[in-house]
Every structure is written in C-alpha cells, then in structure tokens.
C-alpha positions as CSV (number, residue, x, y, z in Angstrom):
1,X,69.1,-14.0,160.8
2,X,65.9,-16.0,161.5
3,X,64.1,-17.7,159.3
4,X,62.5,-20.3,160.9
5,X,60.8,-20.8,164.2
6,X,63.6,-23.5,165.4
7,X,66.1,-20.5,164.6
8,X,64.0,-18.5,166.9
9,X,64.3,-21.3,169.5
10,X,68.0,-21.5,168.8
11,X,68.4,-18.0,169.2
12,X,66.2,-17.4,172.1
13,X,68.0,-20.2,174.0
14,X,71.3,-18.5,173.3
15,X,71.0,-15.1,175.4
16,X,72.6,-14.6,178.2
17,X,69.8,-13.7,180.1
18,X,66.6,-16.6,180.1
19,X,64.0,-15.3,177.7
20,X,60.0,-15.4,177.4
21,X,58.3,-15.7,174.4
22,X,55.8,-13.1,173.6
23,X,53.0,-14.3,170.3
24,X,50.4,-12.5,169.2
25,X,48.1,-14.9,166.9
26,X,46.4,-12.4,164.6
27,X,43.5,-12.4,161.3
28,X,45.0,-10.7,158.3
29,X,42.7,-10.0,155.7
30,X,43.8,-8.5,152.6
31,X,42.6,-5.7,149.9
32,X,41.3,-7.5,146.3
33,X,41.2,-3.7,145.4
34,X,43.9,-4.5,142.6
35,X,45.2,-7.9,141.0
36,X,48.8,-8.8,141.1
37,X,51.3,-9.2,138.5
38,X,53.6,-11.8,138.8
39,X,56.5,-10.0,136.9
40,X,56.5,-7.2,140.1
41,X,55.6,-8.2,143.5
42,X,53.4,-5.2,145.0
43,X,52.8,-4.5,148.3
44,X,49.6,-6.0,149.6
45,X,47.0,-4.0,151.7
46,X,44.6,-5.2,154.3
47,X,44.0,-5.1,158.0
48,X,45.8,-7.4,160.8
49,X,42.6,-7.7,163.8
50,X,44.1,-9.3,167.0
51,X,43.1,-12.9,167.8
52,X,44.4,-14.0,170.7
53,X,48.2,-13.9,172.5
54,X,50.0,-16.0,175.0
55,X,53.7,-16.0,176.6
56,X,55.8,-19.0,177.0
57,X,59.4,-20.6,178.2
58,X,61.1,-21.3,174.4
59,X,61.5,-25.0,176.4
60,X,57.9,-24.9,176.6
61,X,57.5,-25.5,173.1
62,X,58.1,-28.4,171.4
63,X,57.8,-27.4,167.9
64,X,56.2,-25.2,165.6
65,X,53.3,-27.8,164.5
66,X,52.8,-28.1,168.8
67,X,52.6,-24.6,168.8
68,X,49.9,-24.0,166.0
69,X,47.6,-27.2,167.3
70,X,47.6,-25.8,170.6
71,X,46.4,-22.5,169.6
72,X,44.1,-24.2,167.3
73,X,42.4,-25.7,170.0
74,X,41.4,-22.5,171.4
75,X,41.1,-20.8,168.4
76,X,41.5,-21.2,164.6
77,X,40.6,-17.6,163.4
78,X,43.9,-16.8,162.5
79,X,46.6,-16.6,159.9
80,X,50.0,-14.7,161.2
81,X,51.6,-15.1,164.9
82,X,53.7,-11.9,165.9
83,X,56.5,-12.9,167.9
84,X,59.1,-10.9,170.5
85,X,61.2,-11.8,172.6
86,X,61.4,-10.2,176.5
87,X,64.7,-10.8,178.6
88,X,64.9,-11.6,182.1
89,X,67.4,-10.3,184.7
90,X,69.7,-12.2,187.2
91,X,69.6,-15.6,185.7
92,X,65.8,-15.3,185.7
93,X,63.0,-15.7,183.3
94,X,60.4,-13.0,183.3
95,X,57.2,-14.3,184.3
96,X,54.2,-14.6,183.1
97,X,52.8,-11.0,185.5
98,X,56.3,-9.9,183.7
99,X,54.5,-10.9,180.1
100,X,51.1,-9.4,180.5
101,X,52.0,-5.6,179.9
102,X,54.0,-6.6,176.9
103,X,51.5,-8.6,175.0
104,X,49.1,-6.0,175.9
105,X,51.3,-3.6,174.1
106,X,51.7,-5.5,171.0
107,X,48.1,-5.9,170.7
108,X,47.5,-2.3,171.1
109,X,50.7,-1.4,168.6
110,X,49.0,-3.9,166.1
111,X,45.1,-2.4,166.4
112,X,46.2,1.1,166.3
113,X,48.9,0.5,163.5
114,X,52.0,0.8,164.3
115,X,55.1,-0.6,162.8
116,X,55.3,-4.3,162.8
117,X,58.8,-4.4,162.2
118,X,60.6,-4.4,165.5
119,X,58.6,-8.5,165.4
120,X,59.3,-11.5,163.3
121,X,56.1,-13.0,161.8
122,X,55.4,-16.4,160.7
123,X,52.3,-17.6,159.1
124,X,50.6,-21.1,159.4
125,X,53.2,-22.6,157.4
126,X,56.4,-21.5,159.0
127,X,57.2,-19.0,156.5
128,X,58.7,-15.8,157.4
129,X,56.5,-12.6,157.2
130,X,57.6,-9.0,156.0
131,X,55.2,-6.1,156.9
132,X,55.7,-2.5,156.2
C-alpha cells in the first residue's frame, strides 16, 4: 500500500517495466454548506478545477519537497497533485509524446467528474488523499 510519495518512488522503481510518472496539480475548493462534527467524519463536498500537469522519470525526482518547489515556481494555485503511473514496453520508459494523451485524460476525467479513485492523491503536505 502507499502512503507516502517515497513509497510511490519505491514502488514505481520496482516494475518490471520502466515507468513514467503522470501528476495532475489541481485547486480543490470545498462546500462551507454544513459544519463538521468531530465525533463523525462526513464526507466533504466541493469542486477539484485543474491546475496544471507534467510527466516525469520517478529518478527525475528528488523528493517530494523538490517536487512541490518546482511546481511552485510555475504555479502555486494549487492544493492536491493526482498521480498515475504509465508502463513502458521493452525495457523502455514511455516518453514524454507517450505521456501527453494520458495527462490529457486525467484532466478531462477530473473536469468532467469522474472517479478519482483509480489515482493516489497527496496534498501539500505529503498526506494521502481519499476521494469518492
């Protein structure tokens, strides 16, 4: 199971074919429509708005904290990155051209709503996401 970003390293260095990293940095903003009670977590509402996505080598990235200062030098307009992996062939990495039609994908799945749960999700402090 994953539950940090070096675990997603670990694991994504461990396939037998070369992996590409696929993140989707995205704005989540939530519903205020009710308060929560801390006896019973609810389910919170809101929408998730695409940011901005890159693909990269898992020995491309140093660490999480290189990851989030890189993208908040383009960008800081965001609060959860969507992460999948994408498996090359042959001994191979897929390349970036290999990339482009799968992060167009998730940003499409994300804007039109459709179920997050085939990615993991971090937010901005490394913690492991659930979305429904």
């Amino acid at each position: 199971m994953i539950s940090t970003f070096s675990d997603l390293i670990d694991m994504s260095t461990s396939q037998d074919q070369p992996q590409r990293l696929l993140f989707l940095f995205a704005q989540a903003e939530g519903s205020n429509a009710a308060k929560s009670n801390k006896k019973k977590s609810k389910p919170q509402r809101g929408t998730i708005t695409p940011v901005m996505c890159v693909d990269k080598l898992p020995e491309e990235i140093d660490s999480f904290e290189s990851l989030i200062n890189e993208a908040d030098s383009i960008n800081t307009d965001w609060n959860f990155i969507l992460v999948a992996g994408l498996s090359g062939k042959n001994g191979q990495a897929p390349s970036t051209d290999d990339a482009d039609p799968y992060l167009n994908q998730m940003v499409n799945g994300l804007t039109s709503g459709e179920d997050l749960s085939r990615y993991i999700i971090f937010d901005r402090e490394q913690n492991p996401i659930m979305m429904q």
